[in-house]
N, C-alpha and C positions, 0 to 999 in steps of 0.2 A: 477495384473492390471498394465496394464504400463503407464507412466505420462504424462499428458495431452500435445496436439503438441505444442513443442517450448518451454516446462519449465512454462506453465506460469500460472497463477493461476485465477479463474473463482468465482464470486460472485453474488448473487442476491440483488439489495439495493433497501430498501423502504427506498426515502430522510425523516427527521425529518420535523413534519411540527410544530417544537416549534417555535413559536415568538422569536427575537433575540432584543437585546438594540438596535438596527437600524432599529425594525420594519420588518424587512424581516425573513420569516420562514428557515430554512437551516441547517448545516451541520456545523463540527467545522472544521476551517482553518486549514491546517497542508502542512508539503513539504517531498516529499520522497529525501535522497540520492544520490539513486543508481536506482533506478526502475523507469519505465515511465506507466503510466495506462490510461486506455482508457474507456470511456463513452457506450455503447450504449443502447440509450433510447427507454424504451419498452411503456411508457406510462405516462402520466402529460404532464406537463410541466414546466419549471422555466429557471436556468441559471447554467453557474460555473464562480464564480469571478478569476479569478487568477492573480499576483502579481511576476512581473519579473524583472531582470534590465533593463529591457525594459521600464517597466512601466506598469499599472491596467488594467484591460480588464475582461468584460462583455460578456459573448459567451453564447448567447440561446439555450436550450436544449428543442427539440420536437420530437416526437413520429417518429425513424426511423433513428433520427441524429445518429452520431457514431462523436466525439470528444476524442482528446487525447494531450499528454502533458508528456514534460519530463522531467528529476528529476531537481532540483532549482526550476520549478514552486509550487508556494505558488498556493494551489487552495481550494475554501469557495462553499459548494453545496447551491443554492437558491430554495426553493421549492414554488413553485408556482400555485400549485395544484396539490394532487395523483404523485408527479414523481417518478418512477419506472426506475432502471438500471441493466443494466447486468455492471458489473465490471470486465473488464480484466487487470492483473496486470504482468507485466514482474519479471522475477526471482521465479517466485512461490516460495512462504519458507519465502524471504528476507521481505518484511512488517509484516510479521506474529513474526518474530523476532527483527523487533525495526525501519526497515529503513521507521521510518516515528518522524517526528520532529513537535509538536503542535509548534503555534506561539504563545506561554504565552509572558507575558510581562517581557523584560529586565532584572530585578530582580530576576524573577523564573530563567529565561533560564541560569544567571549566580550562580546558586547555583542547585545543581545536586538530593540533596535530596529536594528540595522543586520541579525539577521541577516533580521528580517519583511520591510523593504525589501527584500533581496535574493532573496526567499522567491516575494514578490507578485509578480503578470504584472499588470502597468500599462502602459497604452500599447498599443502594438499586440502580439497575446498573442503573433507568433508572434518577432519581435528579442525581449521579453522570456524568451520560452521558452530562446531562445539564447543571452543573454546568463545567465539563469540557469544553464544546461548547463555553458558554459566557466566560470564561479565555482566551479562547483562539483568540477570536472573539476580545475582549481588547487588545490584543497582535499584532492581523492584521489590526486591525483600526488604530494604531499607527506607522505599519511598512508602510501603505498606506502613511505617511507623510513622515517619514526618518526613517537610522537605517535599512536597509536590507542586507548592506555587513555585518554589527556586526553580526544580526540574522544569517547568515551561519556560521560564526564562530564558535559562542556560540553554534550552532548547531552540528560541526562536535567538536567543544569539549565535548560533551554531548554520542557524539556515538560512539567514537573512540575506545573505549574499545572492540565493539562488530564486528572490521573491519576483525580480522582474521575467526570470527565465520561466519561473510557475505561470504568470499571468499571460505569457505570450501564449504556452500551452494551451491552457484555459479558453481565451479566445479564441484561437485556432481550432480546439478541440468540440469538448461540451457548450461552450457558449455559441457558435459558430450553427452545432445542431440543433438546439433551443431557436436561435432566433429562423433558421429553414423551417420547424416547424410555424412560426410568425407569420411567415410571408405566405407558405402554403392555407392558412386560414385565411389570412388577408387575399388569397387569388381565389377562393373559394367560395367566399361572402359578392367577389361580381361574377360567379360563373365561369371564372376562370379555370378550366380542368385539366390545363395542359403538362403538369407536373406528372398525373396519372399515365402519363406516355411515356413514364419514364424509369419504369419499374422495371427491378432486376433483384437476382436474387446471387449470394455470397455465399461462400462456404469454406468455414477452418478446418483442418487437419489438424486433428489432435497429433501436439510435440510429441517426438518418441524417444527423445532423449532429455531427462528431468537435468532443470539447473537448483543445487543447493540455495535454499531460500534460509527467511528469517525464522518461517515455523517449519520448514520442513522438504520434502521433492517436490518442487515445482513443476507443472508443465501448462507456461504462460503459451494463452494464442494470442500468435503476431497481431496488431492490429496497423492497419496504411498510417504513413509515419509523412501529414504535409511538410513541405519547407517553409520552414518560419517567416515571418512577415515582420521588420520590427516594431517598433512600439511607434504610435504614432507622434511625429515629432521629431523623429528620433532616426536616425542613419543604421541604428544597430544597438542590441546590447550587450554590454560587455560580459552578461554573464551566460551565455550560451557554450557552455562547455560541455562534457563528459562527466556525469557526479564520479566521486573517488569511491562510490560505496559500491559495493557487487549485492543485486539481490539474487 
């Protein structure tokens, strides 16, 4: 099976419709790194809050929109009845390994095992989904007043460890299909047509059993998962592990 166009990775989301400490049903606040991800709404309706140095912003989500946003945006899903997403996520691999940062509050995010406990669904996934939600939810309501350069900080001190194992994805993944697109222009410009023989077609199976996410029922399609190559120079990297977080 070859990897879906562009590296990127593809989700089905049913939004959470838990009541929040602010009365609004929704998702728990978080910000990616390195990845930009894109909305499009198959059905409900509600919002996505998002949280920039810009400043707070409210963008409604209906039946058809396609919204999107990139990485520094803090974004909070509001559900506001039945809302339904298709999830497109850049770097396929990279969220499913860590580049996603909850906005716990100040204390968690500056202490590394408290903020992994907080991070983990232990126990029954879906009180832990929830009580993850509200931590985190406490964390954004706070960064809404001040405290949003700290929160990056405290955030790429948190992920830093995992920067070499992001880059190998990266190469492996998206960068890997960018540059096949390269060379197939470059065999094209001498007549070269012999890639065209080599067409095939793929096909996912939508998951039928949701895994508890950060906004809500997941059902992520698998995408082909290469064996790593290390970095060059390099025998291996030490940080090739299993992130501690469950999305």
């Amino acid at each position: 099976m070859t990897p879906l166009p562009g590296g990127v990775g593809i989700s089905g989301l049913t939004v959470y419709d838990w009541e929040a400490a602010d009365g609004l049903c929704g998702g728990t606040p978080h910000m990616h790194l390195v990845c930009s991800e894109a909305y499009v709404v198959i059905s409900g309706e509600g919002s996505v809050q998002t949280l920039t140095t810009t400043g707070f912003a409210d963008t409604p989500l209906r039946p058809g929109d396609v919204v999107w946003f990139t990485p520094g945006t803090i974004h909070r899903l509001v559900n506001a009845g039945g809302l339904r997403l298709l999830v497109l996520m850049q770097n396929s691999g990279l969220p499913e390994a860590g580049d996603a940062v909850f906005t716990f509050p100040a204390p968690v995010m500056a202490d590394p095992d408290a903020y992994q406990a907080a991070a983990a669904l232990t126990g029954d996934p879906a009180a832990a989904a929830r009580r993850r939600r509200d931590l985190a939810l406490e964390g954004f309501l706070a960064l809404r007043e001040r405290g949003l350069r700290e929160f990056h900080t405290a955030a790429h001190r948190l992920k830093s460890e995992l920067l070499d194992a992001w880059w190998i994805r990266w190469r492996d993944g998206p960068l890997a299909a960018t540059l096949t697109t390269g060379r197939q222009l470059e065999a094209l410009k001498t007549g070269d047509l012999s890639h065209l023989d080599h067409g095939e077609v793929s096909r996912l199976e939508r998951p039928e059993d949701p895994l508890f996410g950060m906004c809500g029922l997941r059902h992520p399609y698998p995408v082909p998962v290469l064996p790593p190559r290390p970095l060059r120079g390099s025998s291996g990297s030490p940080h090739l592990r299993p992130p501690k977080e469950l999305f």
